[in-house]
DOGULO-62958 format. One record per residue (C-alpha): x, y, z; residue in three letters. Coordinates in pm, 1 decimal. Layout:
% residues N
       px       py       pz code
        X        Y        Z  ALA
...
***
This chain:
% residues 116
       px       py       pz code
    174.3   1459.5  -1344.5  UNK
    171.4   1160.6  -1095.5  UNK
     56.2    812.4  -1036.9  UNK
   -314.2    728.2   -984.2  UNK
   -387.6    410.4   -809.6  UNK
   -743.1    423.3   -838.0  UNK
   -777.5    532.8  -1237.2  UNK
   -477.1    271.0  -1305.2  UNK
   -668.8    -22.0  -1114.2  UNK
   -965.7     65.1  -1328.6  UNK
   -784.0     38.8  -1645.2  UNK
   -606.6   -235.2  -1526.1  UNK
   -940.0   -410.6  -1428.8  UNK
  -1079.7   -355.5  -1800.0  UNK
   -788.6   -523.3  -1969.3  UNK
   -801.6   -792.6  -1704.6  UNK
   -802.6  -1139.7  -1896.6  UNK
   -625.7   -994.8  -2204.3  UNK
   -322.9  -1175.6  -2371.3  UNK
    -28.2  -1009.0  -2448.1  UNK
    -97.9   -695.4  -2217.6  UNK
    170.8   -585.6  -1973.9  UNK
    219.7   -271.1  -1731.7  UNK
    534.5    -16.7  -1771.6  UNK
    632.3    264.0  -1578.6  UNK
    630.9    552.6  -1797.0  UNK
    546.2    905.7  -1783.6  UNK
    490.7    971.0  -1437.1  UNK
    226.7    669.5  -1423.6  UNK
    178.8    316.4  -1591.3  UNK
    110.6    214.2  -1903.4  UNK
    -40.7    -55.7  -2023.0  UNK
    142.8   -200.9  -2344.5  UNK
    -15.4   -473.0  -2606.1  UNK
    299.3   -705.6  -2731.4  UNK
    541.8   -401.3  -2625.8  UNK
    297.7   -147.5  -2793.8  UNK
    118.5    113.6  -2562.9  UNK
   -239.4    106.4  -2543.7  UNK
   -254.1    358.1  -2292.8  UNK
   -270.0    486.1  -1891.9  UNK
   -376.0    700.9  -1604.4  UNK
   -254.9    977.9  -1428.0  UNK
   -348.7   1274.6  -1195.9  UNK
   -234.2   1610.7  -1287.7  UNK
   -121.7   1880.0  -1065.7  UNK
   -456.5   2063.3  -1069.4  UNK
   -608.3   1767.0   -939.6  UNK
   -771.1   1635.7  -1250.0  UNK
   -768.1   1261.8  -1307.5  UNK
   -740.6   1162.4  -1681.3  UNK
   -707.6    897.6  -1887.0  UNK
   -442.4    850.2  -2185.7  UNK
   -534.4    677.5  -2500.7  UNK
   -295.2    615.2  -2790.6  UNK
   -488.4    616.6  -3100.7  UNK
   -236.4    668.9  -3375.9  UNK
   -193.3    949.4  -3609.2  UNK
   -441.4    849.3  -3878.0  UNK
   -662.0    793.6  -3608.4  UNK
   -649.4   1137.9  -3404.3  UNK
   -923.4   1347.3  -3589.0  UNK
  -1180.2   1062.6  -3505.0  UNK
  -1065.5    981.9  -3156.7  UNK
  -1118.2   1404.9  -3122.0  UNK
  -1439.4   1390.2  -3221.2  UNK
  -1565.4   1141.7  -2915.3  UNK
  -1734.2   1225.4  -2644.0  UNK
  -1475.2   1375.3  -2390.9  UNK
  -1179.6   1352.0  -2592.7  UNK
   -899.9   1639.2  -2527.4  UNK
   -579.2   1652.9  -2729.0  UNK
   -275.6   1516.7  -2543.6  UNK
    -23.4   1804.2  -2473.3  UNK
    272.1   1721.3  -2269.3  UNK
    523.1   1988.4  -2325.4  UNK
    343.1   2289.1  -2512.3  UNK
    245.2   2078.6  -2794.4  UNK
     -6.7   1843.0  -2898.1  UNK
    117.3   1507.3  -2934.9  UNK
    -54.0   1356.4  -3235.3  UNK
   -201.4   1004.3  -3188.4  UNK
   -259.7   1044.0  -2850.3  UNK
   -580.9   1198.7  -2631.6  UNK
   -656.0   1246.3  -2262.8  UNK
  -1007.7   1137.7  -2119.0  UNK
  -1128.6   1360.3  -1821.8  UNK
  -1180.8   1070.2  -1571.9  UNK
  -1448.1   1194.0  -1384.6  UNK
  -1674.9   1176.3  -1744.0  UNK
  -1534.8    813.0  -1811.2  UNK
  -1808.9    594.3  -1699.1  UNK
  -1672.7    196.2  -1686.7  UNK
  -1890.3    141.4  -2046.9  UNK
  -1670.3    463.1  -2220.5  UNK
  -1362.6    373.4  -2072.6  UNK
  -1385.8     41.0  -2206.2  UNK
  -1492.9    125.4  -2537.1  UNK
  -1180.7    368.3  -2532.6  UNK
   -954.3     98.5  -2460.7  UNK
  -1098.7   -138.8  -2771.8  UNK
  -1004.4    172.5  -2942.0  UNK
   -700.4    207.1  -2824.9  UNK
   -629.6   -166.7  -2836.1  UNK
   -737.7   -204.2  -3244.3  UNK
   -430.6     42.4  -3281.3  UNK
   -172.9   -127.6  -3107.5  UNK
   -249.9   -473.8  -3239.4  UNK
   -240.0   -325.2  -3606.1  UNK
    164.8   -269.3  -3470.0  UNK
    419.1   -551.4  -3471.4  UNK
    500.8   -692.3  -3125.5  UNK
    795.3   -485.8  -2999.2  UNK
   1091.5   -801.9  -2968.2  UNK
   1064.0  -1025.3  -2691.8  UNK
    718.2   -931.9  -2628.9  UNK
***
C-alpha cells in the first residue's frame, strides 16, 4: 500500500472547513481523524488501484456493504469489520462525499480521543 497525493487531496478537500478534523500518518497513507477518531483515508495499492477507506463501525458494516461500490476492508488475510474500501476510480466527488458524512456520523457518535 502507499501514499496517494491526489485521492488524499480530494478527501482532504471534502472535509475542508470541518471542525475538529485532523490528518495522521497511518497505514501507509493519511488519515483523517474527527476529535482523535478516524473517519477515514486514501491509498494506492500495489496493483495500481486507488481506493478509498471508510470506517463505518461494526454495527454499521452490513449497510455500508450494501452501497454502491463498497468492498470489505482486508489488510492482512482478514476482513476488518467496521471498515470498507471504495474503488476510487467509481467515487465520483457527490459519493465520496456522501461516504465521508457516513463515515463522519460514526466517529462523532465516539468520544474525542484526549487532547483532541
Amino acid at each position: 500500500m502507499a501514499r496517494d497525493d491526489v485521492l488524499t487531496a480530494r478527501f482532504r478537500d471534502a472535509l475542508s472547513g470541518m471542525v475538529g478534523i485532523s490528518e495522521q500518518n497511518m497505514m501507509g497513507g493519511v488519515c483523517f481523524m474527527l476529535n482523535g477518531n478516524m473517519v477515514g483515508g486514501a491509498h494506492r495499492e500495489t496493483t495500481g488501484e486507488g481506493r478509498f477507506m471508510f470506517r463505518v463501525g461494526k454495527d454499521n458494516h452490513e449497510e455500508a456493504l450494501a452501497r454502491p461500490g463498497a468492498m470489505p476492508m482486508d489488510f492482512t488475510g482478514r476482513v476488518m469489520r467496521g471498515f470498507v474500501f471504495i474503488d476510487a476510480d467509481d467515487c465520483a466527488d457527490a459519493m465520496l462525499q456522501d461516504w465521508i458524512s457516513f463515515a463522519l456520523s460514526f466517529a462523532a457518535s465516539l468520544p474525542p480521543k484526549p487532547g483532541k
